[in-house]
VOBA-488857 format. One line per 8 residues: number of its first residue (from 1); for each residue x, y negated, z negated of C-alpha. Coordinates in Angstrom, 3 decimals, always signed. Layout:
VOBA-488857
NUM	X Y Z  ...
//
This chain:
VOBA-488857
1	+74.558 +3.361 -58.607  +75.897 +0.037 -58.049  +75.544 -0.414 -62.219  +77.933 +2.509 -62.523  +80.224 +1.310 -60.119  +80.341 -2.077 -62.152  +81.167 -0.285 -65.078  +83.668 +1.862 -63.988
9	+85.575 -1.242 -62.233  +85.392 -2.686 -65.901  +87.039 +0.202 -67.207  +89.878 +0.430 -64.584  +90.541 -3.695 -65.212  +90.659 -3.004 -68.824  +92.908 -0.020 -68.713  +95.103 -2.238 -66.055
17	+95.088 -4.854 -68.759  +95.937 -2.032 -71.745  +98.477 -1.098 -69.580  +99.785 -4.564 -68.796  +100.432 -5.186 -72.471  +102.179 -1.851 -73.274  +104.291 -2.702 -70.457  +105.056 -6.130 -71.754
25	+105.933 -4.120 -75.323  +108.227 -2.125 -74.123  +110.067 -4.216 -71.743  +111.078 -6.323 -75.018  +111.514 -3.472 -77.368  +114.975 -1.732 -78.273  +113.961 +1.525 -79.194  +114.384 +5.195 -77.921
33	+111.543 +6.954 -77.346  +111.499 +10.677 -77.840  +109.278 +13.848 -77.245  +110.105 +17.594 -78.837  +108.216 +21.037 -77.859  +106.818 +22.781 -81.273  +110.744 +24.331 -81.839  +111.788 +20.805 -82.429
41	+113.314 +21.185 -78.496  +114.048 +18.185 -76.643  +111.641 +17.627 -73.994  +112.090 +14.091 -72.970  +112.896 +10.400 -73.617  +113.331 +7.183 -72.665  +115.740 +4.261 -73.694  +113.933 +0.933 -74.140
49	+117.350 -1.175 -73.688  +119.173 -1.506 -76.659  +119.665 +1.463 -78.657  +122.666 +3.583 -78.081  +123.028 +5.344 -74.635  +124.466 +4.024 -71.471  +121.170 +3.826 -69.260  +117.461 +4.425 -69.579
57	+117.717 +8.287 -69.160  +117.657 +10.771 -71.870  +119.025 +14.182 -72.530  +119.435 +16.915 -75.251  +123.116 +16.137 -74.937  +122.468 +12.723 -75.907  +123.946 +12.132 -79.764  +121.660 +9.851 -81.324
65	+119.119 +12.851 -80.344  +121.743 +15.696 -81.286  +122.136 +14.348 -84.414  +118.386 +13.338 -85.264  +117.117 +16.888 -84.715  +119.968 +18.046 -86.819  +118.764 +15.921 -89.291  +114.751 +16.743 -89.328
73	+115.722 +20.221 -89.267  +118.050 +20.173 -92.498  +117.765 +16.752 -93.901  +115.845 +15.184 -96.009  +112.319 +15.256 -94.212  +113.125 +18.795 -93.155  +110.291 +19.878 -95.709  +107.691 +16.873 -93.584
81	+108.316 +18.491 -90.627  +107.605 +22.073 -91.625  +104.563 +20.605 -92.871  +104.030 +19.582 -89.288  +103.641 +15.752 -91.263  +104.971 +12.118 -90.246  +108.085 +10.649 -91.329  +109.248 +7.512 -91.617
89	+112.637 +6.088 -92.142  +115.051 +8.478 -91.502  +118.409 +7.038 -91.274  +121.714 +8.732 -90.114  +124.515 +7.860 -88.591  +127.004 +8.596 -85.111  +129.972 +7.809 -84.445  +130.502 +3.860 -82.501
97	+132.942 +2.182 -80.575  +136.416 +1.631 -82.469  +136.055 +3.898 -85.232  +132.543 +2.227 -86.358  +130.089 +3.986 -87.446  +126.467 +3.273 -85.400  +123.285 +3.593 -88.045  +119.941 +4.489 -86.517
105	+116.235 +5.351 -88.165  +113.854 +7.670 -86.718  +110.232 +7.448 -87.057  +107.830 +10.611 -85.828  +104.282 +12.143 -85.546  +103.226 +15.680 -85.023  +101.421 +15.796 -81.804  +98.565 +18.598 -81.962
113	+96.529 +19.827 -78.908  +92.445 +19.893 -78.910  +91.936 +23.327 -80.508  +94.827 +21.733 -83.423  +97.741 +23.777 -82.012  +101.179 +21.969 -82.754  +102.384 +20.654 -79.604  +105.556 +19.294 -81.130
121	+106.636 +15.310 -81.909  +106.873 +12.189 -81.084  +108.823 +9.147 -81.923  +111.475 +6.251 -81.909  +114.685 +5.783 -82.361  +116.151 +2.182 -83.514  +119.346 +0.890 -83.946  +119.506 -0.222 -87.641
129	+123.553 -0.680 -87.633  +123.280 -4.593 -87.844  +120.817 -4.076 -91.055  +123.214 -1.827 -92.981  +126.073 -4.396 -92.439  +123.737 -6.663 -93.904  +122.954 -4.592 -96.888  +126.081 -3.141 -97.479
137	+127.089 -6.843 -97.356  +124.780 -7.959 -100.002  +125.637 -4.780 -102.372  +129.040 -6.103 -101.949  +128.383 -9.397 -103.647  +126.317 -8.031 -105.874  +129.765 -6.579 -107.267  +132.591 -8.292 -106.051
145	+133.443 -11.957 -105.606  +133.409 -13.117 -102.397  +136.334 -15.585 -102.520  +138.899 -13.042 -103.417  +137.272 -10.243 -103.515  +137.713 -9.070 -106.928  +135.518 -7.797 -109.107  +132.688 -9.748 -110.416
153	+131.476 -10.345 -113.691  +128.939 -7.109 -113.090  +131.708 -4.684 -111.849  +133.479 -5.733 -114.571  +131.399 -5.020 -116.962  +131.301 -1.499 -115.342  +134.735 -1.199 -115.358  +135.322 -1.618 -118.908
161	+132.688 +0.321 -120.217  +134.022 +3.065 -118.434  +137.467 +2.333 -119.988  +136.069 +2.132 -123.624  +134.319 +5.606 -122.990  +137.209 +6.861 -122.128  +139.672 +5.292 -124.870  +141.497 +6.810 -127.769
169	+143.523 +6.145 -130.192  +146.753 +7.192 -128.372  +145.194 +6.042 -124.852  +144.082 +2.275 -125.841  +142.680 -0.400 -123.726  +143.981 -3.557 -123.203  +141.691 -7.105 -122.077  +143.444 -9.606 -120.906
177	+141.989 -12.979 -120.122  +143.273 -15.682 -118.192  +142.990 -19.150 -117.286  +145.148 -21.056 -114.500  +146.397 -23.956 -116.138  +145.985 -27.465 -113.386  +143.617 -25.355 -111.128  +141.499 -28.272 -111.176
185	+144.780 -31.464 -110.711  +145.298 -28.938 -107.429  +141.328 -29.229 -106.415  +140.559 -33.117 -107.085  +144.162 -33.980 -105.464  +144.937 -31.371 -102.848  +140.967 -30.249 -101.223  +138.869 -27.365 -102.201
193	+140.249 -25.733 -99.680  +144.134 -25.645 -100.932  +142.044 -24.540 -104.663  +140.770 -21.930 -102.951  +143.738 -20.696 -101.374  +145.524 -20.990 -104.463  +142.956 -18.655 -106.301  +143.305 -16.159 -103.412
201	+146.696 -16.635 -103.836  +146.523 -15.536 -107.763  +144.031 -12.714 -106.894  +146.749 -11.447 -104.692  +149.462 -11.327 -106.982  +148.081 -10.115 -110.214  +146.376 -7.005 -108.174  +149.656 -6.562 -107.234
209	+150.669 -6.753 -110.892  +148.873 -3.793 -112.204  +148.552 -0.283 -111.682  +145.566 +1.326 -109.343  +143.968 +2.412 -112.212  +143.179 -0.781 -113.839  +141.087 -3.625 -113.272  +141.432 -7.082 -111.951
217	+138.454 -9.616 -112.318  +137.257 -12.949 -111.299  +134.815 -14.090 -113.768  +134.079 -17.626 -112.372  +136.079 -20.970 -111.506  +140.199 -20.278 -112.646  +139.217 -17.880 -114.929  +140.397 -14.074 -114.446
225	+140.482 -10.871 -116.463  +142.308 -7.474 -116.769  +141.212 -4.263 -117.907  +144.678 -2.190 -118.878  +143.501 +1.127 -119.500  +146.173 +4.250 -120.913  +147.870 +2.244 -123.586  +150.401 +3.580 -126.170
233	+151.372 +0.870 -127.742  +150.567 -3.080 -127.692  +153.962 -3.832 -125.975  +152.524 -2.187 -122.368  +150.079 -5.153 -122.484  +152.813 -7.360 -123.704  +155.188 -6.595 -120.625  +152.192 -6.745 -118.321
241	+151.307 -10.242 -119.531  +154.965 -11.147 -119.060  +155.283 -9.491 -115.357  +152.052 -11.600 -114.468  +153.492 -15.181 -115.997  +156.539 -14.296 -113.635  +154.882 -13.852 -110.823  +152.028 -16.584 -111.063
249	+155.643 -19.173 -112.008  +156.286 -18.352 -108.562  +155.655 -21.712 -106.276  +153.752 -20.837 -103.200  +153.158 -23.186 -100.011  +149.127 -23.692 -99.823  +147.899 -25.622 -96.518  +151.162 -27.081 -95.897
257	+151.400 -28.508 -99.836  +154.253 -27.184 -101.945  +152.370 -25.839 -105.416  +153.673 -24.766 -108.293  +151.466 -23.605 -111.390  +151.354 -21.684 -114.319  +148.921 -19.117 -116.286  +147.885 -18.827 -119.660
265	+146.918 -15.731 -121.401  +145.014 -14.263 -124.031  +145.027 -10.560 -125.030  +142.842 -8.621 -127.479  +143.246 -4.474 -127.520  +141.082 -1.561 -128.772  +140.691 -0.729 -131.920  +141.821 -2.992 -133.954
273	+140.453 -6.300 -131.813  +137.124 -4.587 -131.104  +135.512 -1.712 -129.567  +133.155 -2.893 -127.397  +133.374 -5.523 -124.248  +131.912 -8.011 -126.011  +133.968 -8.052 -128.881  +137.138 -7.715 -126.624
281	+136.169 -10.735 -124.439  +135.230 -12.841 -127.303  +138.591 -12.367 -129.251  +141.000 -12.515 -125.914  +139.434 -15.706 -125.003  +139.800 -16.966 -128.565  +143.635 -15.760 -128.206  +143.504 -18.213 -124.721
289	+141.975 -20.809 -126.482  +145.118 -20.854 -129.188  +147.695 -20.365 -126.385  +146.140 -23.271 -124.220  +146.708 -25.182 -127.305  +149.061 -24.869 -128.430  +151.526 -24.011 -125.500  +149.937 -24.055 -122.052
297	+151.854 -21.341 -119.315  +152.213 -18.670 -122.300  +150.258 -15.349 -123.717  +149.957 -14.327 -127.357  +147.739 -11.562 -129.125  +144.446 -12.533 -130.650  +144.843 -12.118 -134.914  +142.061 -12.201 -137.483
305	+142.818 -15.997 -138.460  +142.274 -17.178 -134.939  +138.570 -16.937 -135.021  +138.056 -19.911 -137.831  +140.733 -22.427 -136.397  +139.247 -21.875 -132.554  +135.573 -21.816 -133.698  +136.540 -25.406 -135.467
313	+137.988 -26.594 -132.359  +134.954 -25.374 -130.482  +132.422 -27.250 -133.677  +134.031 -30.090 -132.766  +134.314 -30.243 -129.021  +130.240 -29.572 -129.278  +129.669 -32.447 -131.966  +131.493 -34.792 -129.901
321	+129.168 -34.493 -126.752  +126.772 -35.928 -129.115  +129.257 -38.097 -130.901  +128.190 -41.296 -128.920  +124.557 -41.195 -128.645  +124.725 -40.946 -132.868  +127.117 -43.899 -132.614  +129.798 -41.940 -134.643
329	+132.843 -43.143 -132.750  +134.392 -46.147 -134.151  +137.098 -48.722 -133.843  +140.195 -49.772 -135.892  +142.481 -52.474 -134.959  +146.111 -53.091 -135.768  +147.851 -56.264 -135.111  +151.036 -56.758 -133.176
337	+152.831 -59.393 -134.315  +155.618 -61.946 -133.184  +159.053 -61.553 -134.615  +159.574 -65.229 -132.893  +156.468 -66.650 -134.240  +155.122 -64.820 -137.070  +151.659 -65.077 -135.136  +149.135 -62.042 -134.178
345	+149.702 -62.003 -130.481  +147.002 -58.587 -129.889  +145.420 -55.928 -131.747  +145.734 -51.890 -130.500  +142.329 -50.258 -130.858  +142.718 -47.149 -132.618  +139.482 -44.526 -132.271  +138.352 -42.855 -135.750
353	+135.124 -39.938 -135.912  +132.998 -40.808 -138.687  +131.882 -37.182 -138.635  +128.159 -36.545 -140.413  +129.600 -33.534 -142.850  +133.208 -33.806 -142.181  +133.614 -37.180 -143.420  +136.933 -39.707 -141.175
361	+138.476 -37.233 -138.717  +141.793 -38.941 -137.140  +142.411 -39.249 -133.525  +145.405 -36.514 -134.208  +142.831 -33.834 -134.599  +140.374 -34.503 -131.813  +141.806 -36.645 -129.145  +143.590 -33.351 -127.387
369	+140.151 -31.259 -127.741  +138.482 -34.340 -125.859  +141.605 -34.329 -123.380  +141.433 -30.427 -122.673  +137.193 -30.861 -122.187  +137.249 -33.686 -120.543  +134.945 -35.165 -122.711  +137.859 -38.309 -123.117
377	+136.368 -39.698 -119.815  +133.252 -40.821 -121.285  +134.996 -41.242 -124.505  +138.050 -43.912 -123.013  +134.794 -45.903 -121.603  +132.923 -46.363 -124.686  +136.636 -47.671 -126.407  +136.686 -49.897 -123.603
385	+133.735 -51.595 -123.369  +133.629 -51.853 -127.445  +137.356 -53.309 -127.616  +136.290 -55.805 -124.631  +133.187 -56.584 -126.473  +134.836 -57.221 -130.398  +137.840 -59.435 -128.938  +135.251 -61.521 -127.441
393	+134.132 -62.415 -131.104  +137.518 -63.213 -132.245  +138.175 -66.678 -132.845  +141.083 -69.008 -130.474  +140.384 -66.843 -127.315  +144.079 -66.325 -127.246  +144.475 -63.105 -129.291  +144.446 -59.287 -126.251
401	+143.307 -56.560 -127.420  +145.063 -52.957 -126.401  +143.579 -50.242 -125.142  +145.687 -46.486 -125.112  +144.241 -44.620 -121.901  +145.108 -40.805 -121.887  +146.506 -38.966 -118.857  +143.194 -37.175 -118.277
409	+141.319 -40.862 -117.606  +143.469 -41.030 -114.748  +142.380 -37.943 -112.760  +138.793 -39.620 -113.392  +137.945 -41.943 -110.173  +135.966 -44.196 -112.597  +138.895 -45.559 -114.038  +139.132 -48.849 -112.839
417	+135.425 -48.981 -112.206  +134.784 -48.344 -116.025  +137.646 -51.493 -116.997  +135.718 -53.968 -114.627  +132.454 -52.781 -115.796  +133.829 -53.194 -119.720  +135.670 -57.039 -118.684  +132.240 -57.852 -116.537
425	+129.772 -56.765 -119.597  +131.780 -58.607 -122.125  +132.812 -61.013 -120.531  +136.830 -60.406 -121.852  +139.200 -62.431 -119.156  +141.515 -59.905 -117.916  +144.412 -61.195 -118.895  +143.279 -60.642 -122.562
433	+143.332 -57.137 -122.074  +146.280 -54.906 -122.466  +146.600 -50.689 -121.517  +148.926 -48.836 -122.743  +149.756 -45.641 -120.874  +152.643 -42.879 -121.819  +155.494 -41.659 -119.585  +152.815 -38.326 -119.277
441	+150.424 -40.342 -116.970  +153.010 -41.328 -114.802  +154.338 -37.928 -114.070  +151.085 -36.270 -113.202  +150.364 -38.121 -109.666  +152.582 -40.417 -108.188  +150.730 -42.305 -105.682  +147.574 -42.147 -107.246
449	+148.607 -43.541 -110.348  +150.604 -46.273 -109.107  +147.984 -47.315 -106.588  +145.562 -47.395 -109.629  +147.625 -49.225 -112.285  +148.304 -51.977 -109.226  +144.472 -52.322 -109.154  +144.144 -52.939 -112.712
457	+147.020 -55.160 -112.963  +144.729 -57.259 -109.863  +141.994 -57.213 -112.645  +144.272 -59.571 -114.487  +144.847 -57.046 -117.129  +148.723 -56.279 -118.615  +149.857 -52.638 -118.798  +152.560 -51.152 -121.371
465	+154.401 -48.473 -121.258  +153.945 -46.737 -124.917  +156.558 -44.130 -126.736  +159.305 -45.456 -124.515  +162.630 -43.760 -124.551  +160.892 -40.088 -125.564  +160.823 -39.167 -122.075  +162.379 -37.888 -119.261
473	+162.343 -41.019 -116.513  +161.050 -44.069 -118.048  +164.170 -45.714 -116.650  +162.588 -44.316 -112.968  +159.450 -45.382 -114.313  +160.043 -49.277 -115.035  +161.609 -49.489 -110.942  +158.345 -47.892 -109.446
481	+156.176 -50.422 -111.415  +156.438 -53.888 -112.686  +155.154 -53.454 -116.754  +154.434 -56.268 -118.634  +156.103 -54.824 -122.116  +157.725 -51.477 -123.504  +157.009 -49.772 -126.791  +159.729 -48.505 -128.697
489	+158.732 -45.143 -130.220  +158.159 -44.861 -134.653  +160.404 -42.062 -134.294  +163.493 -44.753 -133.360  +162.670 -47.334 -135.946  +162.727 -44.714 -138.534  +165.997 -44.252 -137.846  +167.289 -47.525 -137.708
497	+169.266 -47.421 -140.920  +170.430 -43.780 -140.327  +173.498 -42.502 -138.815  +171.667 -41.206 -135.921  +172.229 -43.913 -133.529  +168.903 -45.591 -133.983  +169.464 -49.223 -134.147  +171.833 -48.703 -130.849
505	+169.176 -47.061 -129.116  +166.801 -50.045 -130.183  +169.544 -52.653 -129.229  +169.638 -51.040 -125.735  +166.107 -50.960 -125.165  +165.488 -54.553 -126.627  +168.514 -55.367 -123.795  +166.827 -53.695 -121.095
513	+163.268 -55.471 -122.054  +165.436 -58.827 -122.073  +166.434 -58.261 -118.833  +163.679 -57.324 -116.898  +161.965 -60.323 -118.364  +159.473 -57.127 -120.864  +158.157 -57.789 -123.823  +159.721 -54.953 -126.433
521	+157.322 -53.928 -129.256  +158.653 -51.891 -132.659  +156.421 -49.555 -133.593  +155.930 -48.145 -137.125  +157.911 -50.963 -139.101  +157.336 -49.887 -142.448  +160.597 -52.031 -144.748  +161.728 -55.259 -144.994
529	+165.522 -53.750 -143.731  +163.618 -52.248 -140.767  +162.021 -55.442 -139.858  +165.397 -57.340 -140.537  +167.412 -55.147 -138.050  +164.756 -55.202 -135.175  +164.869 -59.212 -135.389  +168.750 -58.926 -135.066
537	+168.536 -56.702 -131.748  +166.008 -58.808 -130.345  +162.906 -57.266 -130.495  +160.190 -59.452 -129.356  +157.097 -57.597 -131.156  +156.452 -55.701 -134.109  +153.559 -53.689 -135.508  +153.432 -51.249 -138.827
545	+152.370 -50.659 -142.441  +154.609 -53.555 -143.530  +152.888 -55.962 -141.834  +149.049 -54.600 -141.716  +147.873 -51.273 -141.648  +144.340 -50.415 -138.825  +141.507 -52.644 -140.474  +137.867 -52.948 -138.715
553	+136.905 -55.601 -135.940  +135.038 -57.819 -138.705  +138.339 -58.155 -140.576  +141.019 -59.259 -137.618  +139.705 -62.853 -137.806  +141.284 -63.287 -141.325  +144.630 -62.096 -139.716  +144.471 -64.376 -137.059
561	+147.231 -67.406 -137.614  +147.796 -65.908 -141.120  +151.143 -64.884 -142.373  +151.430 -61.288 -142.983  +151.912 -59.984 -146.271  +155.172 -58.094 -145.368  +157.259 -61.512 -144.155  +160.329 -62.185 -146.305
569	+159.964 -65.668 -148.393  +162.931 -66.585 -146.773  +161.438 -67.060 -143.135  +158.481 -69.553 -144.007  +160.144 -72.761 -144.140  +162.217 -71.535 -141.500  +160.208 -70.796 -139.080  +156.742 -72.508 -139.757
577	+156.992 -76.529 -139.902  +152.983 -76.259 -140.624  +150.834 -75.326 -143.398  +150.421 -71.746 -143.658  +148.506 -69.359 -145.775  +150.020 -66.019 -146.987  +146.881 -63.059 -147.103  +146.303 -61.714 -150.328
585	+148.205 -58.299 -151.027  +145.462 -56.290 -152.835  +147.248 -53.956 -155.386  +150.611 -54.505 -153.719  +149.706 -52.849 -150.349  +148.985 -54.464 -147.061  +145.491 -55.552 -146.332  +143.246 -53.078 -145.607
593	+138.834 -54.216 -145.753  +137.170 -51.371 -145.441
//
C-alpha cells in the first residue's frame, strides 16, 4: 500500500511538472488556440497574447476565426479537411489597423474519439504579418532597385521581352540607354549621399518622361535604360530622347549644393538594330559609347559602322590595362629652347604606345580613352616617375623636364602623393620639374585644384599653364594662381604671318607674361619667319619642328648646350661669344635618333 501511494505521488509531481512547462510555453507563445465540433463549428479558444484579438477570450464572431473556417471549408486544404487530415500552413489574410492588411497561418489536427469517431479539430493561429513584409520585401529587390526604385536589371529583362513579343513592324520598340555624364565629379566632391540624391533625382524625372506603358530601368551605378514600346517611326524615340536631355539640363538643389548635369544617350530600335534584348543593349550602348565621345550631354542612333570604331576603342582601353606591366608605354622628349640664349632650358615628355600588332599609336588616339576609363591615373604616374628618373641622367643638372597632367589626375587624391613619390625615387630636385596643366583642370574644381597646385608648387616644382589664350578665363585664371610661365597655343603661331591677327595676339600675351614677371613659351615654331616674329614680340621660349622634333631620353644629352639646327647664321656671332657646335641636320630635317 504504502508502494502505491509512492508511486502515485510520483505521478501527480510529474504531471505538476508536465504541467509547469506547458504553462511556461504558453505564457511566452503568441498564438491562438482553437477547437471546432465535427461541422467545422467553433467551440472554443484561447488567445496566447499576441495574435489579433483584443483580450484572451474567443468567439465565433472573432475574424481571424471567421475567416479561417471560411478558408478550410473552401480554400485550398478544403479537400485535407474532408479527408478529416492535418494541415499545415494555411495563410490568409483580415483586414488591420489603417487600411493594412493582417496575415495569419493556421495549423490543425483532426481530433477522433476512442471508437475513431471525428470529434472535430484542433489548432493555432499565428500572426505571420511581420514575415510577409519581409518576403514581400525581399521579392521586391529581387526586381526593383532599392535606391530609386526602378526596375532592376531582372525586371528589365522581363520587361523587354514582353515588348519584343509583342512588336511589329508598324508597333516597334525603342532601347534607350543612358549614362549621367559627372555622376561620379558629384560623388568624390559632394558625398555619396548628394550622388544618391541626384540619381533619385534622375529616376524621378525620366519616369516622369515616359508614358505608363513603358519602362524605366536602373541597371547599376549612373547607368539607366528605357524600353519605348508602340513605335511608328524612329522620330518618337528621337523626341523622347530630346524631352529627357531637357529635363535632366534642368539644375536641381541636392543637400543644400546647387547641381547641374547632363545625360548622354544611346538608342538602338527593332528591326533593323536587332531583335532580341541582347542585340538591342549591345548596339544602344555602342551608340552611348560614340555620343560620350564624341559629344558628351547628346543622343544619336546606333548605325552599322559604329560597331568597328567602338570595339577599337574598347581593344584599346583593354590593351592598355596591360600596357605597363609589358612596358609598352614610352617617352619622347622635346626641347624648349631660349630665344635669349639659344640654350635648352627643359624638355616636355611626350607619351607614345609601342603597341605589340598595331605598331606607334600617338597620344591623339588614346590619351582621351585613358581619360574617359580612368586608366590615365596610373598612366600620369608611370610618366612621372620615368621623366623624374631620365632627367636625372642628363648631364649639367640644370636642364627641367615637363610633365602634361590631364584634368582626370586631378580628381585622383594621389596626385601630389604620386609627384613626391616620383621626385623622392629619383631623386629629381623639385625645382627641376615643370607641370603643365590646361585651362580644363582649372574649371572642374575650384578649391580643390588650387589647394593642390599650391602643394605642388611647396614641392619646389613650377607649374604652366598650356594652350593659353584658347579658353574662356585664363585671364581669371593667372589672378587665382601665381604660374611660373604661359604657353602660347600652335594654333596662334601658325598664324603669325596671316591676316588673322596672330602676331597681335602673340604680342599681347608676350606683354602680359612680361608683366607678371611669366615666362611665355611659342609652341609649334615650324619657319625661320615664325621664329623671327616671336623674338620681335618678346617671347621668352620657343619649342617646334624648326628647332627639334620629340627624340628619346638617350638622345637629349647631344642637344644639351648645342645650337639647334633651325637658328639663322646670322645670330651665332651675335649672340654666342663662345665656341659652339651646330648638330648635324640629317637629310635636311631636324634631328630626330630613333
Amino acid at each position: 500500500m504504502a508502494q502505491a501511494t509512492e508511486r502515485l505521488k510520483q505521478e501527480l509531481r510529474k504531471l505538476r511538472e508536465c504541467k509547469q512547462r506547458l504553462g511556461d510555453f504558453i505564457s511566452t507563445a503568441s498564438d491562438l488556440l482553437w477547437e471546432t465540433d465535427a461541422e467545422m463549428n467553433f467551440v472554443s479558444g484561447e488567445c496566447l497574447g499576441g495574435a489579433a484579438c483584443k483580450d484572451h477570450s474567443i468567439t465565433a464572431a472573432c475574424p481571424q476565426i471567421t475567416a479561417m473556417l471560411d478558408e478550410l471549408r473552401t480554400g485550398p486544404f478544403s479537400d485535407s479537411v474532408a479527408a478529416r487530415e492535418s494541415y499545415r500552413g494555411l495563410e490568409y489574410s483580415i483586414p488591420g489597423p489603417s487600411n493594412t492588411a493582417l496575415w495569419l497561418e493556421s495549423n490543425g489536427n483532426p481530433v477522433f474519439n476512442a471508437a475513431g469517431d471525428f470529434l472535430g479539430y484542433r489548432g493555432t493561429c499565428r500572426n505571420i504579418t511581420e514575415r510577409k513584409a519581409n518576403e514581400s520585401t525581399i521579392a521586391f529587390l529581387a526586381r526593383y532597385d532599392s535606391l530609386t526604385k526602378l526596375p532592376n536589371r531582372v525586371l528589365f529583362r522581363e520587361r523587354i521581352e514582353q515588348a519584343l513579343a509583342r512588336a511589329t513592324p508598324e508597333s516597334r520598340v525603342a532601347v534607350l540607354c543612358l549614362d549621367l555624364d559627372r555622376f561620379k565629379v558629384v560623388n568624390d566632391t559632394l558625398g555619396h549621399s548628394t550622388g544618391d540624391a541626384l540619381l533619385r533625382t534622375v529616376a524621378d524625372r525620366l519616369s516622369r518622361c515616359v508614358r505608363s506603358i513603358d519602362t524605366v530601368a536602373r541597371l547599376g551605378g549612373d547607368e539607366f535604360v528605357v524600353i519605348q514600346v508602340g513605335l511608328e517611326k524612329a522620330e518618337e524615340a528621337a523626341a523622347l530622347a530630346n524631352r529627357i536631355e531637357e529635363a535632366l539640363n534642368e539644375p536641381c538643389v541636392l543637400d543644400g549644393h546647387y547641381v547641374t548635369t547632363k545625360i548622354t544617350i544611346g538608342i538602338a530600335l527593332t528591326p533593323e538594330d536587332g531583335t532580341s534584348p541582347e542585340e538591342l543593349l549591345r548596339h544602344a550602348d555602342i551608340a552611348l559609347y560614340r555620343a560620350k565621345f564624341e559629344e558628351p550631354g547628346t543622343w544619336c542612333f546606333f548605325e552599322a559602322h559604329m560597331g568597328a570604331r567602338v570595339e577599337s576603342r574598347r581593344s584599346l582601353e583593354t590593351g592598355m590595362r596591360d600596357a605597363i606591366v609589358r612596358n609598352e608605354f614610352e617617352l619622347d622628349y622635346q626641347p624648349l629652347y631660349s630665344v635669349a640664349s639659344h640654350e635648352v632650358l627643359s624638355v616636355e615628355a611626350l607619351l607614345r604606345w609601342r603597341h605589340p600588332v598595331r605598331g606607334v599609336i600617338g597620344p591623339n588616339e588614346f590619351i582621351p580613352i585613358a581619360e574617359e576609363s580612368g586608366l590615365i591615373v596610373p598612366i600620369g604616374e608611370w610618366v612621372l616617375r620615368r621623366a623624374c628618373r631620365d632627367a636625372m641622367q642628363w648631364p649639367g643638372g640644370r636642364v627641367s623636364v615637363a610633365v602634361n597632367l590631364s584634368p582626370v589626375q586631378f580628381k585622383s587624391r594621389r596626385l601630389v602623393a604620386a609627384v613626391k613619390e616620383a621626385l623622392a625615387e629619383s631623386g629629381l630636385p623639385g625645382h627641376r620639374l615643370e607641370l603643365e596643366i590646361t585651362e580644363a583642370v582649372l574649371m572642374q574644381s575650384g578649391e580643390a585644384t588650387l589647394r593642390a597646385l599650391h602643394e605642388l608648387r611647396n614641392l619646389g616644382a613650377r607649374v604652366s599653364l598650356d594652350d593659353f589664350g584658347t579658353g574662356y578665363s585664363s585671364l581669371s585664371y593667372l589672378r587665382s594662381f601665381p604660374f611660373d610661365k604661359i604657353k602660347i597655343d600652335q594654333s596662334f603661331i601658325r598664324d603669325l604671318t596671316g591676316a588673322r591677327g596672330g602676331a597681335a595676339i602673340v604680342r599681347a600675351i608676350a606683354g602680359l607674361g612680361a608683366s607678371l614677371s611669366l615666362a611665355t613659351t611659342a609652341e609649334g615654331v615650324e619657319t625661320p619667319e615664325q621664329f623671327a616674329i616671336l623674338q620681335a614680340e618678346g617671347c621668352t621660349e620657343v619649342q617646334g619642328f624648326l628647332f627639334s622634333r620629340p627624340v628619346p631620353a638617350r638622345n637629349i644629352p647631344a642637344l644639351i648646350g648645342q645650337i639647334p639646327p633651325g637658328l639663322p647664321e646670322s645670330d651665332l656671332a651675335a649672340r654666342f661669344p663662345w665656341p659652339v657646335n651646330r648638330l648635324p641636320v640629317p637629310n635636311g630635317e631636324n634631328l630626330v635618333l630613333r
